[in-house]
N, C-alpha and C positions, 0 to 999 in steps of 0.2 A: 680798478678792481673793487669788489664791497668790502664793505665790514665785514660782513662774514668771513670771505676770502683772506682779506687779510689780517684777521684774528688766526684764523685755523693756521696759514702759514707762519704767523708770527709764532703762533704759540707752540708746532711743531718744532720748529728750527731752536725755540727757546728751550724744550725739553733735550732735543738729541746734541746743542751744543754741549751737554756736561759726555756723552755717550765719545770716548776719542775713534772707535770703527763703529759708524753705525747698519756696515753690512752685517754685522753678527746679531741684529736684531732679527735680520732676513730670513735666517738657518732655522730650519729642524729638522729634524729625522721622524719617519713617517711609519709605523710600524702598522701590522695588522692585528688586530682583536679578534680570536674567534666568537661567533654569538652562537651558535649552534648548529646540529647536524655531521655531514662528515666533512675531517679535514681537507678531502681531496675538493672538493665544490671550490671556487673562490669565491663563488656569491654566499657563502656561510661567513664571511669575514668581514669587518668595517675597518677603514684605514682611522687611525689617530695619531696626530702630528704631536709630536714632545719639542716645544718655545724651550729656546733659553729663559732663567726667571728674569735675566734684565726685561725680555722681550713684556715677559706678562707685567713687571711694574710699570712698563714705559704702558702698554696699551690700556692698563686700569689708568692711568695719573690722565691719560689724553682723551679715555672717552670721558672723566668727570668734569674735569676744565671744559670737553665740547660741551658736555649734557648744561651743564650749567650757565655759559653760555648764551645757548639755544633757548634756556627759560629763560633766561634772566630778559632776551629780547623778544621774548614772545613770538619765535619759531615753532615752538611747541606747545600745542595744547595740549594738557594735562588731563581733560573732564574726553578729550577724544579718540587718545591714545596711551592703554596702558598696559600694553604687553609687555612693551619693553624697559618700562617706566621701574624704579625703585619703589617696593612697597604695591606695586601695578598689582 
């Protein structure tokens, strides 16, 4: 397996050991927004999923750890991609 691989595993397994069910990261419920028009269309409506907050702590703490990571071994270049970048 690489480094990679076995960083991202480590380091998952190392966040969800404190989580005791980590199928409840899994859940949410998925409601509809209306954006405009008439209510009867269902193409007037966009779905959005409601995370439990463990979920959104867990998936900020694991994309920082990847992100940083990923610089730190020069997986990412910075000067080529920065849409998704902080400050990008």
């Amino acid at each position: 397996m690489s480094n990679t691989a076995v960083y991202i595993t480590s380091s998952n397994h190392g966040v969800l050991g404190g989580v005791a069910d980590s199928s409840s990261l899994e859940e949410g419920v998925t409601i509809l927004i209306h954006k405009k028009g008439v209510t009867s269309d269902p193409a007037n409506f966009r779905p959005i999923t409601l995370q439990p907050c463990w979920y959104k702590i867990y998936s900020k703490v694991y994309a920082t750890s990847l992100f940083e990571f990923l610089s730190k071994n020069k997986y990412i270049d910075s000067h080529l991609s920065k849409g998704f970048l902080e400050g990008g």
